[in-house]
C-alpha positions in Angstrom: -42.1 44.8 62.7 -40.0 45.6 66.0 -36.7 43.9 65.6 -33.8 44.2 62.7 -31.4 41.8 62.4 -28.3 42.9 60.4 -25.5 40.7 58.8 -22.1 42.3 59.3 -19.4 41.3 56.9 -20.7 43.4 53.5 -23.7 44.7 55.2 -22.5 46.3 58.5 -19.1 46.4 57.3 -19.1 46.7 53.8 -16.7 44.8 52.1 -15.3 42.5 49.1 -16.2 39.3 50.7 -13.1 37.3 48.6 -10.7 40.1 49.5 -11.0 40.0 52.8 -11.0 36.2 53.5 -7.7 35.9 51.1 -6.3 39.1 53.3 -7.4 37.3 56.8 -5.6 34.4 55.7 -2.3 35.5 54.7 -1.6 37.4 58.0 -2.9 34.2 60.1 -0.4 32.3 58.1 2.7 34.5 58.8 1.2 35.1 62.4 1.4 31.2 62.5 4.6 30.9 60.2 6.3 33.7 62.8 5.3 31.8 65.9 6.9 28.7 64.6 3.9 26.8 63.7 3.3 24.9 60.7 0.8 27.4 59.4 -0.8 25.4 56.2 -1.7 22.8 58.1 -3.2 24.6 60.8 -5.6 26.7 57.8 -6.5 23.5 56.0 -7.6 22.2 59.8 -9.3 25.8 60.4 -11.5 25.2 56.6 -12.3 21.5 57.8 -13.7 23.4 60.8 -15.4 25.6 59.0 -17.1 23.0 57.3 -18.1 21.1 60.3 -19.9 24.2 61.4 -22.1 24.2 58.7 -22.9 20.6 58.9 -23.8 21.4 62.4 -27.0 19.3 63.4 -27.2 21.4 66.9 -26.1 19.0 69.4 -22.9 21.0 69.9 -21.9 24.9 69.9 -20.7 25.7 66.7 -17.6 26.2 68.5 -17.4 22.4 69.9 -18.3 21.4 66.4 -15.3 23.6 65.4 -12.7 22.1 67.5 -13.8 18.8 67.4 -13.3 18.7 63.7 -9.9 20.6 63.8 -8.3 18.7 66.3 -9.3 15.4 64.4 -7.6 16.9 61.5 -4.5 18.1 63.2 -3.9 14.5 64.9 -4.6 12.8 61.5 -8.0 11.5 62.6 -7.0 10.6 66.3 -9.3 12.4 67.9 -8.0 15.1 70.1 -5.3 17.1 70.5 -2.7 17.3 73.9 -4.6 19.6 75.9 -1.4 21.7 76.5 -0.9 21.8 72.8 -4.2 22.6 72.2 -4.7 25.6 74.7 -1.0 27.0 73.5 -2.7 27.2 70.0 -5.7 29.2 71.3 -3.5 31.5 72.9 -1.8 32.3 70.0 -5.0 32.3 67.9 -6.4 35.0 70.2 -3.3 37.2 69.9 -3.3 37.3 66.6 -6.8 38.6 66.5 -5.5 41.3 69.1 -2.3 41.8 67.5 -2.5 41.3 63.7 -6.1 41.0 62.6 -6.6 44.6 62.5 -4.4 45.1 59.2 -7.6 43.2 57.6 -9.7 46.2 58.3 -7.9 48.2 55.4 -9.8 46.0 52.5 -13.2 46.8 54.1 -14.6 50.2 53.7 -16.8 51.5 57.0 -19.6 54.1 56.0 -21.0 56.4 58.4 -24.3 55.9 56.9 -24.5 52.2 58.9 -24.1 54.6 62.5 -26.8 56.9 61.7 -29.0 53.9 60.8 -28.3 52.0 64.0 -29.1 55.1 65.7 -32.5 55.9 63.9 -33.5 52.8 64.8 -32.7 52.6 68.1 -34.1 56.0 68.6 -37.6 54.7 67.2 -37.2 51.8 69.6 -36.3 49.0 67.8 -34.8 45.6 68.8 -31.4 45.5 67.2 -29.4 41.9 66.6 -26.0 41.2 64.4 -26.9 37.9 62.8 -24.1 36.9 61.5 -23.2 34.1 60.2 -22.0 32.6 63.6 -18.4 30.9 62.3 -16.0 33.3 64.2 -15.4 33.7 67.8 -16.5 36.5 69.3 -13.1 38.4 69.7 -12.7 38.3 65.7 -16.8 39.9 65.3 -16.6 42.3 68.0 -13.6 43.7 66.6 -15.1 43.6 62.7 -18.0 45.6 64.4 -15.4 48.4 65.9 -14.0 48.6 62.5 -17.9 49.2 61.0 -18.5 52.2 63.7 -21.2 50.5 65.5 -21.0 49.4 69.6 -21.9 46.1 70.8 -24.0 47.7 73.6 -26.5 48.7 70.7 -27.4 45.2 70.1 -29.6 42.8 71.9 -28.0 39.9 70.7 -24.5 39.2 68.2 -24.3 35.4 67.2 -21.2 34.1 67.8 -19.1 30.3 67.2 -19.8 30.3 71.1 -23.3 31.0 71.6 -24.2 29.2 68.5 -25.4 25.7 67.4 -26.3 26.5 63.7 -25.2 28.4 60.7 -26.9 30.3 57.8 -28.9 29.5 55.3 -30.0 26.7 57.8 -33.5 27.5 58.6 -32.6 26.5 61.9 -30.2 29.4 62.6 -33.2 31.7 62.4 -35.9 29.5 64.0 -33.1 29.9 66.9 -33.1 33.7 66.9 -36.8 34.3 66.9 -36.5 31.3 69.9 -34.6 33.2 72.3 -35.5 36.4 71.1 -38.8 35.4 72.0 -40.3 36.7 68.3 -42.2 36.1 65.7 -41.2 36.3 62.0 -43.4 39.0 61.9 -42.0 40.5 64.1 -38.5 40.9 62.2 -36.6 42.3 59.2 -33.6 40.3 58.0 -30.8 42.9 56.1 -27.8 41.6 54.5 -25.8 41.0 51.2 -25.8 37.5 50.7 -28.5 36.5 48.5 -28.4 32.7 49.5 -27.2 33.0 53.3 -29.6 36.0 54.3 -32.2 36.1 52.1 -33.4 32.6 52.8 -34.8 34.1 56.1 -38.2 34.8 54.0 -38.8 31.3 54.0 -39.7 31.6 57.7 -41.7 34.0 57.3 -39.2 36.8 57.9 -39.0 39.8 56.4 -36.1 40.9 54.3 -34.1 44.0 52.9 -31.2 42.7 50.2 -28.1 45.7 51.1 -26.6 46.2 47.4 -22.7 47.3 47.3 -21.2 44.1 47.7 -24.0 41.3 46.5 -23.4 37.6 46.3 -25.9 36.2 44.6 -27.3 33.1 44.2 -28.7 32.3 41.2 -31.1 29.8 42.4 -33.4 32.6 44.5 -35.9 34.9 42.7 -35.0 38.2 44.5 -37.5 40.2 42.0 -39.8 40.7 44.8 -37.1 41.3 47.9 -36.7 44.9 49.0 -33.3 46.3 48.0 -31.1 49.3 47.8 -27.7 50.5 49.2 -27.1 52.5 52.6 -28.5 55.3 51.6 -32.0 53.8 50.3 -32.1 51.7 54.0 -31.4 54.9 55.1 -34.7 56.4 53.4 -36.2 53.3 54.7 -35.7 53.6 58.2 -36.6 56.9 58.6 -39.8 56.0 57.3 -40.6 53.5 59.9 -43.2 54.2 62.3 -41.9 55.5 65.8 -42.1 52.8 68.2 -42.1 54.9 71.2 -44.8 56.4 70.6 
C-alpha cells in the first residue's frame, strides 16, 4: 500500500453530517433571500442537482450534470436558463461561499490529530488524495479542508463537481481514481465515515479503514471485518506503516 485516500466531511473534518447540511442550508437561503432571490426554489433546484449527480452515467462532469438538471428545474422543464441569469446566479453562489459559508465551520469540530497524520504520512512518502464525495465545487471543499487544518498542496489529487464524472458508492468513482492515479487497488487504503459511501471501496479490491466519531451506517454492509477506530487509533496505525522512503 502506497496511496491513502481520505473522505473529508466526518473524516478530515469531523462533523455531524445532518447538522451541518441543515446549517449550510439556512445561511444559503438568507444569502439568497438577502440578494433578492427566491431562495426555496433555488434549494429545491440545488437537491434536484444533487440528485442528478448521483445518477451520473459519466458522459458529463458532475458539474454539467449539476447545472443541466438545475436549470431544467428553475425554467420549469425548459431546458436552460438566460445565460445572463444564469452566470449572475453563479456569481452570487460563489460569494456566498467567500462571504457566508464560513459560519458553517462552527458545527464541525477540526482535530489536530488529522495534521499530524497527514504529515506522518507524507513524511513516510505516501500518496495522499481527498476523495470526497465529488458533489461540491471546488471553492466550497477547499475551504472545508482549511477549516480541517490540512493544505491542498499535501494532496495529489481532491475530487471535485468539476473534475468529476461520478459519485460515491458508484464503483465507478473509484475505478476512476485508481485510473488517473495510475494505481492498483492494492495499492490503496480508502478512510472515511460513511459506512455505505466509503466502505464500498472494498469491493474493488481496495483497502479500507472505517474513521469512528461520526459513523453513518448502513445496515446492509457487514463491517465485522473492516479496520476501525477513531483519530487516535489511525494515528497508531500510521505510525506503524512501513517507511516508504526507505
Amino acid at each position: 500500500m502506497n496511496t491513502v485516500l481520505f473522505d473529508l466531511d466526518g473524516t478530515l473534518l469531523p462533523m455531524d453530517m445532518k447538522e451541518f447540511t441543515d446549517t449550510y442550508m439556512l445561511l444559503l437561503k438568507s444569502h439568497l433571500e438577502s440578494a433578492g432571490y427566491e431562495a426555496e426554489k433555488i434549494i429545491a433546484g440545488i437537491w434536484i442537482g444533487q440528485k442528478a449527480m448521483i445518477e451520473n452515467n459519466g458522459m458529463l462532469t458532475n458539474e454539467e450534470c449539476f447545472w443541466k438538471a438545475f436549470e431544467n428545474f428553475m425554467t420549469d422543464g425548459n431546458g436552460k436558463m438566460e445565460t445572463k441569469v444564469k452566470r449572475k446566479l453563479e456569481k452570487e453562489i460563489i460569494k456566498f461561499y467567500k462571504e457566508d459559508f464560513g459560519v458553517a465551520r462552527y458545527v464541525t469540530s477540526p482535530s489536530n490529530t488529522v495534521s499530524e497524520c497527514i504529515h506522518i504520512l507524507k513524511e513516510k512518502g505516501y500518496q495522499l488524495v481527498v476523495a470526497t464525495n465529488p458533489i461540491f465545487p471546488e471553492i466550497a471543499i477547499y475551504e472545508r479542508m482549511a477549516w480541517a487544518g490540512v493544505d491542498t498542496e499535501d494532496f495529489s489529487l481532491i475530487t471535485t463537481y468539476e473534475n468529476s464524472c461520478y459519485t460515491k458508492p458508484n464503483p465507478e468513482y473509484y475505478k476512476y481514481l485508481l485510473k488517473v492515479l495510475y494505481k492498483d487497488p492494492d495499492d490503496c487504503l480508502m478512510v472515511g465515515n460513511d459506512v455505505k459511501e466509503d466502505m464500498s471501496a472494498k469491493h474493488l479490491g481496495i483497502d479500507v479503514f472505517l474513521l469512528e466519531g461520526n459513523v453513518i451506517e448502513d445496515l446492509n454492509t457487514d463491517i465485522s471485518e473492516i479496520k476501525r477506530g477513531n483519530w487516535s487509533v489511525f494515528k497508531e496505525y500510521v505510525s506503524n506503516l512501513p517507511n516508504l522512503n526507505r
